[in-house]
N, C-alpha and C positions, 0 to 999 in steps of 0.2 A: 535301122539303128546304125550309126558310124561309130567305130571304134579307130581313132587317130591318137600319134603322141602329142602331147603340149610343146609348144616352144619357148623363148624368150620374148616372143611376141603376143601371146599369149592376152586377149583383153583381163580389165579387172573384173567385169562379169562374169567370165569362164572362170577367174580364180575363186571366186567366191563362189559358184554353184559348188567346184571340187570342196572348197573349204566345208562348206554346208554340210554335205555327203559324209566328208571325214570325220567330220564333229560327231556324226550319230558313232562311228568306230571306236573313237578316242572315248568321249564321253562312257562308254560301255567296260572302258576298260579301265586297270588301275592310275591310267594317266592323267595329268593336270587339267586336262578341257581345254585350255585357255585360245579360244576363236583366232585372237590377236598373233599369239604364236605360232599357228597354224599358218598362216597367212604368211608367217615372213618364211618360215621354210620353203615352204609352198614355192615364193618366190625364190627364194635360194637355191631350190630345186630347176630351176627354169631357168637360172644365170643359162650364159653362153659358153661360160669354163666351167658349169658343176659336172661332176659325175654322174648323175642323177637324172631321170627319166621320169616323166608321166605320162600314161596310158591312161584313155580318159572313153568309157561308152556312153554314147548321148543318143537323141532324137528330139526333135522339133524343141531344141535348146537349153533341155533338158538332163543333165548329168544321172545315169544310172549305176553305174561302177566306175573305180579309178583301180588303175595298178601303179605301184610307185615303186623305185628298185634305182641302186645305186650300182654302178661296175666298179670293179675295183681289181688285184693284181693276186692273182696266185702261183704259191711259187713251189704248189705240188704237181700244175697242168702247167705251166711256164706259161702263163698268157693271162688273162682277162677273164673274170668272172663274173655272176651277175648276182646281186642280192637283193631278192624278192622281198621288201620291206613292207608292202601291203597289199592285197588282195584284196577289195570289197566291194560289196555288188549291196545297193541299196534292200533292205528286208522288203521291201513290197513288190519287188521286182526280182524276187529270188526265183530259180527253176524255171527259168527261161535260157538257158544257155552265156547269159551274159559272164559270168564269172571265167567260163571257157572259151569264150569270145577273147573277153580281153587278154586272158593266157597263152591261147596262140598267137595273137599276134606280138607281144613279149618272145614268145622263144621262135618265130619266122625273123624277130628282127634283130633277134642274139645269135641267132646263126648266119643271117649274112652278114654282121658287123666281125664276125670270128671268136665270138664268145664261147670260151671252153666248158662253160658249165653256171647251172642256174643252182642256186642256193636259195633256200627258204625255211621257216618254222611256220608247226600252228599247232593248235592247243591238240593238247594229248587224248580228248575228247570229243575231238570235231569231226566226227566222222564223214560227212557230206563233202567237206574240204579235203580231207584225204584220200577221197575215192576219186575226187576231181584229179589230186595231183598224180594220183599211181595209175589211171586211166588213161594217163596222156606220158608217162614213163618215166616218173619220180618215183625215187627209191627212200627208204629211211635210212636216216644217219641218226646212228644214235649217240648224244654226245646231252653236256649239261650248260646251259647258256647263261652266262655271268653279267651283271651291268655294274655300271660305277656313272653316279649324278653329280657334276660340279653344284655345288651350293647356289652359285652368283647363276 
């Protein structure tokens, strides 16, 4: 199994396997589904100027988990922080190590970029994911997470 980031270079069959994978995430949760959208983030994600990152574990061409996480600027560590916007590891290929796969290699690569700190959420009842992230030395933050959707 290789676990590598995406680039801007990135073919459109590698985006589309990630696309695939994420569609089972999305689809699951309260969000739109829409394949289409997925896709052009995806690619948005993969500019040469986004802030944006993808971690992608594969084998014989194959996408098993992605992790996707934007950096961005905090101004309680004075530097650069990291937000874990998704963690997933394919259901049929769960408990294998791949979800901690691809987590280490996110915070090996946030620490030598000088990343001050990793940020993320997950459901207040996932226990499996939480024992992932306080086993590798995620702490909770307890706080309440707000959204706002433009219409258009």
């Amino acid at each position: 199994m290789n676990v590598y980031q995406l680039s801007s270079q990135t073919s459109e069959e590698m985006i589309a396997s990630v696309s695939k994978l994420l569609m089972k995430q999305i689809t699951r949760s309260e969000h739109d589904g829409s394949y289409d959208k997925l896709v052009k983030g995806i690619k948005l994600a993969l500019d040469e100027q986004s802030a944006s990152r993808i971690v992608v574990a594969e084998s014989d061409d194959e996408v098993f988990g992605v992790a996707f996480f934007n950096i961005g600027v905090s101004l309680t560590s004075g530097g650069p922080y990291l937000w874990l916007n998704e963690l997933y590891v394919d259901p049929d290929t769960r408990n294998r190590g791949i979800g901690r796969k691809l987590l280490l290699h996110v915070i090996y690569w946030a620490e030598n970029e000088g990343i001050k700190g990793i940020e993320l959420e997950t459901g207040i009842n996932n226990a499996v994911t939480k024992h992932l992230y306080n086993s590798l030395g995620f702490h909770d933050i307890v706080s309440k997470r707000y959204g706002f959707t433009f219409s258009s």
